[in-house]
C-alpha positions in Angstrom: -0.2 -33.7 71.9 2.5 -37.0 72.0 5.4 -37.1 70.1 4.1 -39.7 68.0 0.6 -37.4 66.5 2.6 -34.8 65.7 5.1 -37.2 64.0 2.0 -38.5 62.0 0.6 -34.7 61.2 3.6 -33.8 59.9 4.1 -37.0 57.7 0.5 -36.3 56.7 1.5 -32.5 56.4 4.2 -33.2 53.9 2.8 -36.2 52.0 -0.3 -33.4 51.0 2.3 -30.8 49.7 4.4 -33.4 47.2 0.7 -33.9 45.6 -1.3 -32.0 42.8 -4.2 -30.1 44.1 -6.5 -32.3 43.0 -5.4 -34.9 44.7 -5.2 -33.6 48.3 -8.1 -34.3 49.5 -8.9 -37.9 48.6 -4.9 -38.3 49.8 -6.0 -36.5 53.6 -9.5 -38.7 53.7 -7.8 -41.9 53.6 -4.1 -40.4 55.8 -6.5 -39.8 58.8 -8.8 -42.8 58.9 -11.3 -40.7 60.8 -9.3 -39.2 62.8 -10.9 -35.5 63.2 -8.1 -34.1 65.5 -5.4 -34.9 62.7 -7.1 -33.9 59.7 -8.0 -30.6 62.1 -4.4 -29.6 62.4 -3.1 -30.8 59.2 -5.6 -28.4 57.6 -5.0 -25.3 60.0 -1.1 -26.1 58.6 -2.5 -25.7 55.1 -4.3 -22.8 56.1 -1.4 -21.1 57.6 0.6 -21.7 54.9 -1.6 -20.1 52.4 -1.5 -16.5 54.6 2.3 -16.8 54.8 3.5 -14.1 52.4 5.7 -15.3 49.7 8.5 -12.3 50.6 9.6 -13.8 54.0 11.1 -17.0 52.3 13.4 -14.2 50.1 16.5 -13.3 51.2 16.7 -9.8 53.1 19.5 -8.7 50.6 18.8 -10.7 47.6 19.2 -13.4 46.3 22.1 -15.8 47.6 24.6 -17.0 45.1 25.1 -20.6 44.2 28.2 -22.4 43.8 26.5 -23.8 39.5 29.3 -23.0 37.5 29.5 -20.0 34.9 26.6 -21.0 31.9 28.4 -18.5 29.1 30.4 -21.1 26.6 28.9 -24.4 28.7 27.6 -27.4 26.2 23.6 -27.8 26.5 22.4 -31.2 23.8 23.9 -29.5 20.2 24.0 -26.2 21.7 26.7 -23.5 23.3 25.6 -20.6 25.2 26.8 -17.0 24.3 25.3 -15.0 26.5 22.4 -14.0 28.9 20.1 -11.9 26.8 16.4 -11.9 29.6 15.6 -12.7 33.3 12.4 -13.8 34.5 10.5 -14.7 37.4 11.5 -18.0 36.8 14.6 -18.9 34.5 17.4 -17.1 32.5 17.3 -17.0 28.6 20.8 -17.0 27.2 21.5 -16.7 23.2 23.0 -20.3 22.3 24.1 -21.5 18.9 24.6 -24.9 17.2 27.9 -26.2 17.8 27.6 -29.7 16.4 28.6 -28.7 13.2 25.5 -30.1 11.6 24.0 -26.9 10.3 24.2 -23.1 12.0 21.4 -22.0 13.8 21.1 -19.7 17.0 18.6 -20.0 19.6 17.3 -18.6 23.0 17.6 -21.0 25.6 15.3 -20.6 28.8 17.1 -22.5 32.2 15.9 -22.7 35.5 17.9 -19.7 37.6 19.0 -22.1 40.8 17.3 -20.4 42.9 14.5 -21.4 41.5 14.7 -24.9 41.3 12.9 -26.2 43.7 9.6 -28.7 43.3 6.9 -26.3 42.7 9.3 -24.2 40.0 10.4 -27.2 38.2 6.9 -28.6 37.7 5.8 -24.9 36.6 8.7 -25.3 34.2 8.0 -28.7 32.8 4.6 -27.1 32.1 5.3 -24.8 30.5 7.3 -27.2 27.8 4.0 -29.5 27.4 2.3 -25.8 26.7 4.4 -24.9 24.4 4.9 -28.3 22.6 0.9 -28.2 21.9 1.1 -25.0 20.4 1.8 -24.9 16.8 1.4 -21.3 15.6 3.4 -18.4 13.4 2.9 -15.5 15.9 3.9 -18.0 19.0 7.8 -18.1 19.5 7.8 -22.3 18.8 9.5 -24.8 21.2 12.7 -26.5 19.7 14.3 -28.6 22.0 14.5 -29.4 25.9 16.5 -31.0 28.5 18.1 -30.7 31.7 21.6 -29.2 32.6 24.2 -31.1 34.7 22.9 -29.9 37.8 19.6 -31.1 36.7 18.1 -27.9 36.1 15.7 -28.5 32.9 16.1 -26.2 29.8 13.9 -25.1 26.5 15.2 -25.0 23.2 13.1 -22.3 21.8 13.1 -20.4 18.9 14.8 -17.0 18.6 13.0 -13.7 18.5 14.9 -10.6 17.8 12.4 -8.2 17.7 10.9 -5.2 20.7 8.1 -4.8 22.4 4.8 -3.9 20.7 4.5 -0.6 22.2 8.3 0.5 21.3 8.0 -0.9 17.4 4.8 0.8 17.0 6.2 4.4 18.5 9.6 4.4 16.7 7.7 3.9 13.3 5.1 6.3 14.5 2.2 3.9 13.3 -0.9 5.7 13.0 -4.2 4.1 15.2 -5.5 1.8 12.4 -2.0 0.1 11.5 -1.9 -0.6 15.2 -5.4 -2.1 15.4 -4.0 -4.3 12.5 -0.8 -5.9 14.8 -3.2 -6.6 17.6 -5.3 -8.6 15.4 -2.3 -10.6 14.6 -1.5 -11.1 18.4 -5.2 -11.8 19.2 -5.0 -14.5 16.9 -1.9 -15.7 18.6 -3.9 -16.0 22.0 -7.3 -17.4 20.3 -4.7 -20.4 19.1 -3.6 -20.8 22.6 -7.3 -20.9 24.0 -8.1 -23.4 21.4 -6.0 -25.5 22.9 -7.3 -24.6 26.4 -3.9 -23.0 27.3 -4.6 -19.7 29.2 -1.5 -17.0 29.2 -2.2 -15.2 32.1 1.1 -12.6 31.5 0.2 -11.2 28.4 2.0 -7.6 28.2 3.9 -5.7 26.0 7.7 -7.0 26.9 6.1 -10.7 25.8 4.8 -9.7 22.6 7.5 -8.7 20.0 7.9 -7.6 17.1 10.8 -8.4 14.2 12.2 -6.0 11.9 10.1 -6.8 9.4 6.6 -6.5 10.9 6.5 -10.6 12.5 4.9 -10.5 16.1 6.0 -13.3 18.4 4.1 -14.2 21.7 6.6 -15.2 24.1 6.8 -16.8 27.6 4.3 -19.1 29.0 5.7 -19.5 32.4 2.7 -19.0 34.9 0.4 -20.0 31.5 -2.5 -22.2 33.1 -3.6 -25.5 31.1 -8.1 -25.5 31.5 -8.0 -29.4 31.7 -5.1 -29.7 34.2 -6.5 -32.5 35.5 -3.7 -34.0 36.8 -2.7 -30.3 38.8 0.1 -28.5 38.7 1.9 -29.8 41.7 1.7 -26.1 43.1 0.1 -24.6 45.7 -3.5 -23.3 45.2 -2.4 -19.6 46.0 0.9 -18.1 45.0 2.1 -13.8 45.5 0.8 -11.3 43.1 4.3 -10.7 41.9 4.5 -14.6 40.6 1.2 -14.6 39.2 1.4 -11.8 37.3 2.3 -8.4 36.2 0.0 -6.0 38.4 -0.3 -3.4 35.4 -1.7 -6.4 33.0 -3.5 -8.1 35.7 -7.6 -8.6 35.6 -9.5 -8.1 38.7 -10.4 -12.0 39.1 -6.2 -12.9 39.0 -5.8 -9.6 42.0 -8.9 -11.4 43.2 -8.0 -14.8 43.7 -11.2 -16.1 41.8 -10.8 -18.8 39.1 -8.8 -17.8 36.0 -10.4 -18.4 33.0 -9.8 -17.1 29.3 -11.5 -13.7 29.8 -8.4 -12.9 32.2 -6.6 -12.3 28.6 -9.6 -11.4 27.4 -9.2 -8.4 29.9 -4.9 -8.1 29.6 -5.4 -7.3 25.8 -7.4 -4.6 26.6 -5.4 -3.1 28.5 -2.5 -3.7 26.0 -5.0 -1.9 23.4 -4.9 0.9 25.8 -1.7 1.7 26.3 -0.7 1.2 22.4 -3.5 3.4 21.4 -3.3 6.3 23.8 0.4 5.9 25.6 -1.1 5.5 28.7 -1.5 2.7 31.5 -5.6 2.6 32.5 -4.3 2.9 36.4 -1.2 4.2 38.0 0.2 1.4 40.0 3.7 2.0 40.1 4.2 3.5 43.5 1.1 1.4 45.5 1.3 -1.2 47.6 0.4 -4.7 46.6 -3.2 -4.5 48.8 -3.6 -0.7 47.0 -3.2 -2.6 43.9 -5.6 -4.9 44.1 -8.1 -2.6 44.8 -7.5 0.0 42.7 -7.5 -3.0 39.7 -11.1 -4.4 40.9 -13.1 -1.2 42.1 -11.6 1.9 39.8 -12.8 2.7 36.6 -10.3 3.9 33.8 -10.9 7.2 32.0 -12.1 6.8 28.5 -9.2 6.3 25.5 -10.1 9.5 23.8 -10.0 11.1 27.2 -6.7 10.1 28.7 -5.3 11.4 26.1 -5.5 15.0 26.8 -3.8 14.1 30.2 -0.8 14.6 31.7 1.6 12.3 33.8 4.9 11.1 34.8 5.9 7.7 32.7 5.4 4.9 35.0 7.6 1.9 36.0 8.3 -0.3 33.2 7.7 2.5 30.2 10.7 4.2 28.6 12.4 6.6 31.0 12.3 10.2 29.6 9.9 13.3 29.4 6.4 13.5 31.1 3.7 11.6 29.0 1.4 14.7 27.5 -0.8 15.0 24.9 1.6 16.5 22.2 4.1 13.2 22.8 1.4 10.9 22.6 -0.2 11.9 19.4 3.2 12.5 17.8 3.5 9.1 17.1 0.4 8.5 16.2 -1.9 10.8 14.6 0.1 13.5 14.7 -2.2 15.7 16.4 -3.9 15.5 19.9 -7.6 16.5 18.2 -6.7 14.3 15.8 -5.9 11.3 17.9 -9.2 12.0 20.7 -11.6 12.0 17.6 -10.0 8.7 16.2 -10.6 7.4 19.5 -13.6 8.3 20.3 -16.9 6.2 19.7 -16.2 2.6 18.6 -12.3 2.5 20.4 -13.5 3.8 23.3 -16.3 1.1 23.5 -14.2 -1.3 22.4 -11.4 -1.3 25.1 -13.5 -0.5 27.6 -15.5 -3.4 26.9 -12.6 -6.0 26.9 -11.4 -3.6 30.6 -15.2 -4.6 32.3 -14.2 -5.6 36.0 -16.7 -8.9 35.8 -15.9 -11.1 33.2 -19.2 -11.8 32.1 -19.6 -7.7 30.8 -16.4 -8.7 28.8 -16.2 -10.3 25.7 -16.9 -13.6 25.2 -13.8 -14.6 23.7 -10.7 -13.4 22.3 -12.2 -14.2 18.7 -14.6 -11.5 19.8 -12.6 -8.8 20.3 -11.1 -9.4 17.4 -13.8 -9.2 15.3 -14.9 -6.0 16.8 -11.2 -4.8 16.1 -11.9 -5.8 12.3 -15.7 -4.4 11.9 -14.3 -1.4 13.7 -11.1 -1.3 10.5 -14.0 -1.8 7.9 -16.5 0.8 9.3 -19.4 -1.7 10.4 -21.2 -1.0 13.3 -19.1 -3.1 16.4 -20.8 -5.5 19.0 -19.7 -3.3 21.7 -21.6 -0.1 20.8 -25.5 0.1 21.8 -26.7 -0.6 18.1 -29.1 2.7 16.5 -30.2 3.3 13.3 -28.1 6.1 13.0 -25.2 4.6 14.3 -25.9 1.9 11.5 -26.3 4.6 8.7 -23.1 6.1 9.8 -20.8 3.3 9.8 -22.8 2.5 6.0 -22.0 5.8 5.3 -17.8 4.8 6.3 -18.2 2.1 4.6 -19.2 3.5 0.9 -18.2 6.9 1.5 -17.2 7.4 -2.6 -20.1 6.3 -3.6 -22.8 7.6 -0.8 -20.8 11.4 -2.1 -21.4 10.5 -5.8 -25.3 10.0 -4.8 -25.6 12.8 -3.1 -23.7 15.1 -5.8 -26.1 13.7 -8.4 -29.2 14.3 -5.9 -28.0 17.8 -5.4 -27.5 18.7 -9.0 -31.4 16.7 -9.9 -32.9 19.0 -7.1 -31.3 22.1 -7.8 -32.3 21.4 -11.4 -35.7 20.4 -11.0 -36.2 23.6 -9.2 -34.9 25.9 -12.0 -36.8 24.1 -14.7 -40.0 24.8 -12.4 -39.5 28.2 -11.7 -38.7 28.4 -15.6 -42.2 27.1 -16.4 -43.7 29.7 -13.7 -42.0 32.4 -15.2 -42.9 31.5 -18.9 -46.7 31.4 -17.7 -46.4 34.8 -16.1 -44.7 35.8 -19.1 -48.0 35.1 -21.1 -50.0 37.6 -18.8 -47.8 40.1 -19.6 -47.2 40.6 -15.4 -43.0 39.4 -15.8 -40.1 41.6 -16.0 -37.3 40.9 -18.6 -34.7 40.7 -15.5 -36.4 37.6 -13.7 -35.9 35.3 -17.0 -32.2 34.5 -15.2 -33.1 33.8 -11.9 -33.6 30.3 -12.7 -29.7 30.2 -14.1 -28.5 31.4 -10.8 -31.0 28.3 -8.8 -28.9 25.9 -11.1 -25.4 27.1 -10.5 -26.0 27.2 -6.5 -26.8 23.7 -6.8 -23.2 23.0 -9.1 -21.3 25.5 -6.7 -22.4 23.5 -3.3 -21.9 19.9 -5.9 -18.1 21.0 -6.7 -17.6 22.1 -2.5 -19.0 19.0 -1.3 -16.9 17.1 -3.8 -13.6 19.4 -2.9 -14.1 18.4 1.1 -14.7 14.6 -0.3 -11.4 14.6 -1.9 -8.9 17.0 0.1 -10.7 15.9 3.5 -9.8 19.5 4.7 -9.5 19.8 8.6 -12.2 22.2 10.1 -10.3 24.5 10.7 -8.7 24.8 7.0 -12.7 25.0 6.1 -13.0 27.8 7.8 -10.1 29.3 6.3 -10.8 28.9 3.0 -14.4 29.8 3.3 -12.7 33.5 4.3 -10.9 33.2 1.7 -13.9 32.1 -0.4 -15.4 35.9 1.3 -12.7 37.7 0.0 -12.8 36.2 -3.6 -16.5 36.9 -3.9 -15.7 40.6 -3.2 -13.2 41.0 -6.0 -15.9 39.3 -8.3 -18.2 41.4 -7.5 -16.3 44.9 -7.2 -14.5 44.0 -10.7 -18.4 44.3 -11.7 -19.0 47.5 -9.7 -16.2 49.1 -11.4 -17.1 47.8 -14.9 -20.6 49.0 -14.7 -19.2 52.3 -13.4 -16.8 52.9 -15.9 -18.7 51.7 -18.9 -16.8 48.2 -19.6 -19.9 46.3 -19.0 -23.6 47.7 -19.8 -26.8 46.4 -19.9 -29.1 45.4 -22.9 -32.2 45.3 -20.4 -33.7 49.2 -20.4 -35.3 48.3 -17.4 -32.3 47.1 -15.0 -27.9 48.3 -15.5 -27.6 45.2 -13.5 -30.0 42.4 -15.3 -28.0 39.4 -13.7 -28.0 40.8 -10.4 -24.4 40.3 -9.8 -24.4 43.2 -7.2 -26.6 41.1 -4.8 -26.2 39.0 -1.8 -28.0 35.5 -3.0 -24.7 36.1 -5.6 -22.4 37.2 -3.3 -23.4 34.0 -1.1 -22.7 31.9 -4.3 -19.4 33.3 -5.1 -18.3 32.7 -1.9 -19.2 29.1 -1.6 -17.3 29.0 -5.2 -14.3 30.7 -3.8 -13.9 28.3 -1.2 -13.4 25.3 -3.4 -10.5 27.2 -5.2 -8.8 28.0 -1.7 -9.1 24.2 -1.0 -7.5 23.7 -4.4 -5.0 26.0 -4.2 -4.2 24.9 -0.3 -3.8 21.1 -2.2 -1.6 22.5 -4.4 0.8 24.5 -2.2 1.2 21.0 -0.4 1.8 19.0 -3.3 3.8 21.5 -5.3 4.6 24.6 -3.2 4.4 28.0 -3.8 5.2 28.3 -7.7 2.4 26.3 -8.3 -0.2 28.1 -6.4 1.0 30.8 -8.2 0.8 30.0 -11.9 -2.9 28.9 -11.0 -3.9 32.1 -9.5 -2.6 33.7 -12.7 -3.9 31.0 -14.7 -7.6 31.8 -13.2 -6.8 35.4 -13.4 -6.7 35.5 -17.6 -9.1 32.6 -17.6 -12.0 34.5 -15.7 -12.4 37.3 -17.5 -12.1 35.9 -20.5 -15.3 33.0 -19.6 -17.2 36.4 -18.7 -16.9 37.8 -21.4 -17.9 34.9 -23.8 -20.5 33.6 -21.2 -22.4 37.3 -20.3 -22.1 38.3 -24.4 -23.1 34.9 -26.3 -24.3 32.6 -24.2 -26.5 34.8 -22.2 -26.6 37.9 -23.9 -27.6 40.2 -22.0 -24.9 42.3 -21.4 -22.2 44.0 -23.8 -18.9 44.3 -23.1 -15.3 46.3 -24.3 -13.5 44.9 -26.1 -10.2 46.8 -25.1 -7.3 45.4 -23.7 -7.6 47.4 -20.9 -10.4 46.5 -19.5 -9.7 42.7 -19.7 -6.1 43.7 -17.7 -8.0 45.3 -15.2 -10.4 42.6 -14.2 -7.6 39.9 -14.8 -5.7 42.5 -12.1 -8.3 42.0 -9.8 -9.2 38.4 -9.8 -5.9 37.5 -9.3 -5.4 40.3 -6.2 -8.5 38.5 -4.5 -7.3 35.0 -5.7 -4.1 35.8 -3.3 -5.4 37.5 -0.8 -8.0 34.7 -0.4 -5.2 32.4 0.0 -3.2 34.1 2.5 -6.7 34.2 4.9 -7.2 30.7 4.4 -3.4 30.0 4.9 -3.4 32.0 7.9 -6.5 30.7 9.6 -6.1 27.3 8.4 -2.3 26.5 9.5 -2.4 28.4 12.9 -1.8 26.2 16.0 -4.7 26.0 18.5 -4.6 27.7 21.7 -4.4 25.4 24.9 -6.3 26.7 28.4 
C-alpha cells in the first residue's frame, strides 16, 4: 500500500469518526468514489475499533490529574460553587449558590470531569441539556441554567434535590408494601413523561430516584438518556462498554445484548426497582461476575418469584448498604413486619406483576410504562391486573377485595335468613307432628338452638371481618372458645346436680339439651368471638381492661340465664339464692380467663423455622 492510500484511508478514517452515525455512510459512499480497496480498509478500521475494549484507553492506576484549577469557590454565570456533593460516569455535581445578590437560591451544578471532555462526552453532555430542557415535569429534577467553564468544559444549572434513594427512604420509615406501590406510581409517571417526549432513560435505579423529606421523588440524571428521534445522531460511536451504558444490576437483556434500546428497556429497569423495594433483594447476583458472566446471567436466568426471595438468605451486594446478611426477618422488618406476612402480600398479583415488567424479550413485557402503572393501581384497588391469566374466580376475588364490607354484610344477612328459614320450617314440622300426638315436649326447642347457630357463626364471621385476626390467633381463640364452652356447660352439670336449676318437662332434667355436643359445638364457636374481643382489647387497652370485661361477662351471664331459661323460655326453674348466682358467676369468669390465656399463648407464640 503507498504512502499516499493510507494517507487517504486515514483522512477517510477520521472524517467518519467526527460524524453522527447517521451520517457515515452516505459520508464513506461519496469519500471513496468507488474505490473498493479504501472503503475495505476504512471499514475493517471501524470494525476494529468497535472490538477494542473501552478499559485499555484507562489509565493502569487511575485516572491522571489535570493541571484545571481547584472548582470549590470558582464563579460559574450567577453562581459559586461550595462543594462536590456526586460523581458520575461523566461529570461532577458540586452544591453552588447564587452570588449575584439578586435573590438566594442554591443549586447542583453538573460539569464535565476533564477527563471526560473529549468529543464524544461533550456531545453526550450537550444532550443531555436538550433532554432535559424538553422535559417539564414535578417528579423530574428541572434544568435551570447552562454554560461552559473557562476551560470550556460545559455546565448544567439544575435544580437541587436533597432527598435519598428510594430504597433507603422507604426502609428508614419502614413503609409497608402498598405505600411503596404508591411512590413507584409517582416515579412511573415521571418516566411515562419522559417517553412522551420520546426521551428514553436508560439508567433508571435507585441512587437516581430520590426522595425529599417530605415525600417529593425526583428523577435525576439523564446522561446516557437516548432521544427516539435522534435524527441528527449523537456524534458517538454505535457501541460503547457495559459500564458507560449502564448499571449492570438495572440493565435489560437488549442493553447487555447490544440490540436496539427502546422504551421497554425502562419498562424492564422499573421492574427490577419494584423488586428490590418490595422484597430487599436484587433479581441476580452480579456483584462478583465478570462483565461476559453478566451479560449472560441478565439475558438467559430467570429470577426467583418476589414472594419467594423473600425467605432467602444472602450477603448484601455491591451498591446496597453495608451491614448484616439480607434474611428474611431484616427484610420484612421494614415492611410488613413479618416474613409470612410479607410472602402472602407478595404473592399473586406482585409476583405477576414484576415478573411481567422482568420478561427477557420485550415484547412479553408491558407495553408501556403507563401500563405497568395501571397494573400497580388495579393491583392498590383490588381489581383483577392485566398481568394475571384472567378466571372467574380470580375476578370474584379481587370483587370480593374490592367490597369486602359490604360482600360480609350480605353474607351475615344470608346467614341469619337461612339459618332462620330453617328454624321456622322445622317449627311448622314439629307443630304438625304435634297434632298426631307422635312429638315430645323436649323437641319444641330444637328449632331455637338452629337459629342461634346461625347468630353465633353471624357474630364470628363479623368478629374476623373487623379484628382481621391472624390464623394463628384464630386458632387460639377457638381453644379458648373450647375451654369457655366447658365452663358453660359444667356450670349446668353442677346446677342440675345440686338442684339450682330443674326441669319443668317430666319427661327430660335436661329439656334444652345443654349437656350435648350440637351445644357444646355452639358455645364454642360463641366463645371464640369473646377471645377475639377480649385479644382486641388487651391491645387497645391492656390488661385492666380485659379484666373488667371478663368480670363484667361473669355477673352478666348468669344473670341473662336466668331471666332467659325462666321467662322467656320457661322451661326451667331456677334458685333464687345468692349463692348459686356466685357460683356460676365464679365459673364463667374462671373459663373466661383461662380461655384467654390459651388463646394468648397459642396466638402470640413465634413460629418455628426448619
Amino acid at each position: 500500500m503507498t504512502p499516499e492510500k493510507f494517507a487517504r484511508i486515514r483522512e477517510i478514517y477520521e472524517g467518519l469518526l467526527s460524524r453522527p452515525a447517521l451520517e457515515r455512510r452516505a459520508y464513506l459512499e461519496a469519500e471513496c468514489r468507488g474505490d473498493e480497496e479504501i472503503r475495505n480498509e476504512v471499514e475493517l478500521l471501524l470494525n476494529a475499533r468497535e472490538r477494542v475494549p473501552d478499559w485499555l484507553a484507562q489509565p493502569l492506576l487511575g485516572q491522571i490529574p489535570f493541571a484545571v484549577p481547584r472548582m470549590e469557590g470558582r464563579h460559574l454565570g450567577s453562581y459559586t460553587l461550595i462543594r462536590e456533593i456526586g460523581r458520575g460516569g461523566m461529570g461532577s455535581v458540586y452544591l453552588a449558590e447564587r452570588s449575584d445578590g439578586t435573590f438566594q437560591k442554591r443549586v447542583a451544578i453538573k460539569v464535565v470531569q476533564p477527563g471526560r471532555a473529549g468529543a464524544e462526552f461533550i456531545s453526550r453532555f450537550r444532550q443531555e441539556r436538550e433532554i432535559l430542557a424538553s422535559l417539564d415535569h414535578p417528579n423530574i429534577a428541572g434544568l435551570l441554567d447552562a454554560g461552559e467553564t473557562e476551560e470550556g468544559l460545559p455546565y448544567l444549572v439544575m435544580e437541587l434535590v436533597e432527598g435519598q434513594p428510594i430504597q433507603q427512604w422507604c426502609d428508614a420509615r419502614k413503609l409497608n408494601i402498598s405505600e411503596r406501590i404508591r411512590l413507584m406510581r409517582t416515579v412511573c409517571d415521571a418516566v411515562r413523561h419522559a417517553h412522551q417526549h420520546l426521551v428514553v432513560h436508560r439508567d433508571l435505579k435507585p441512587s437516581n430516584i430520590l426522595v425529599t423529606a417530605d415525600g417529593a421523588v425526583k428523577l435525576l440524571d439523564f446522561g446516557i438518556a437516548k432521544l427516539l428521534d435522534d435524527k441528527q445522531g449523537s456524534g458517538l460511536p454505535a457501541t460503547e462498554t457495559l459500564a458507560q451504558l449502564m448499571t449492570p444490576d438495572y440493565a435489560s437483556p437488549e442493553q447487555v445484548s447490544g440490540t436496539p434500546v427502546t422504551t421497554l428497556t425502562d419498562v424492564y429497569s422499573l421492574g427490577v426497582i419494584c423488586y428490590e423495594l418490595f422484597t430487599g433483594h436484587r433479581p441476580y447476583r452480579l456483584s462478583s461476575a465478570a462483565l461476559h458472566e453478566m451479560a449472560r446471567v441478565i439475558a438467559e436466568v430467570e429470577p426467583l418469584r418476589p414472594s419467594a426471595v423473600v425467605d432467602t438468605t444472602e450477603p448484601r451486594a455491591g451498591g446496597q448498604e453495608t451491614g448484616a446478611a439480607i434474611t428474611p426477618e431484616a427484610v420484612s422488618e421494614v415492611r410488613e413486619g413479618d416474613p409470612a406476612k410479607l410472602r402472602n402480600r407478595l404473592k399473586g398479583d406482585l409476583d405477576c406483576i414484576v415478573l411481567t415488567a422482568l420478561q427477557k424479550e420485550p415484547a412479553r413485557r408491558y407495553g408501556s410504562v403507563e401500563a405497568l402503572e395501571q397494573d400497580l393501581q388495579r393491583h392498590l384497588e383490588h381489581r383483577p391486573v392485566a398481568a394475571k391469566p384472567d378466571d372467574a374466580w380470580y375476578r370474584a376475588s379481587r370483587f370480593i377485595r374490592r367490597h369486602v364490607a359490604a360482600v360480609v354484610a350480605v353474607a351475615l344477612a344470608a346467614i341469619t335468613v337461612l339459618f332462620g328459614l330453617a328454624a321456622l320450617t322445622w317449627q311448622a314440622r314439629l307443630t304438625l307432628q304435634a297434632r298426631e300426638g307422635a312429638l315430645p315436649n323436649s323437641l319444641w326447642f330444637t328449632p331455637f338452638w338452629v337459629i342461634s347457630s346461625g347468630f353465633a357463626l353471624a357474630g364470628c364471621s363479623a368478629a374476623v371481618y373487623f379484628f382481621r385476626p391472624s390464623k394463628r390467633l384464630l386458632a387460639g381463640a377457638l381453644a379458648g372458645g373450647v375451654a369457655w364452652a366447658l365452663s358453660y356447660i359444667g356450670q349446668y352439670w353442677i346446677g342440675f346436680s345440686l338442684g339450682w336449676w330443674r326441669s319443668r318437662l317430666a319427661e327430660s332434667s335436661d329439656p334444652l339439651g345443654i349437656l350435648s355436643v350440637p351445644v357444646f359445638l355452639l358455645c364454642t364457636i360463641v366463645g371464640a368471638v369473646v377471645m377475639l374481643i377480649l385479644s382486641a382489647l388487651g391491645r387497645r387497652f391492656g390488661l385492666k381492661a380485659q379484666m373488667l370485661f371478663i368480670v363484667f361477662l361473669g355477673f352478666l351471664q348468669p344473670g341473662r340465664d336466668r331471666v332467659w331459661f325462666t321467662k322467656f323460655l320457661p322451661v326451667m326453674t331456677a334458685d333464687t339464692s345468692i349463692m348459686p348466682f356466685l357460683s356460676a358467676a365464679a365459673i364463667y369468669m374462671v373459663g373466661f380467663s383461662i380461655g384467654l390465656m390459651i388463646t394468648q399463648r397459642i396466638g402470640s407464640r413465634r413460629a418455628t423455622r426448619l
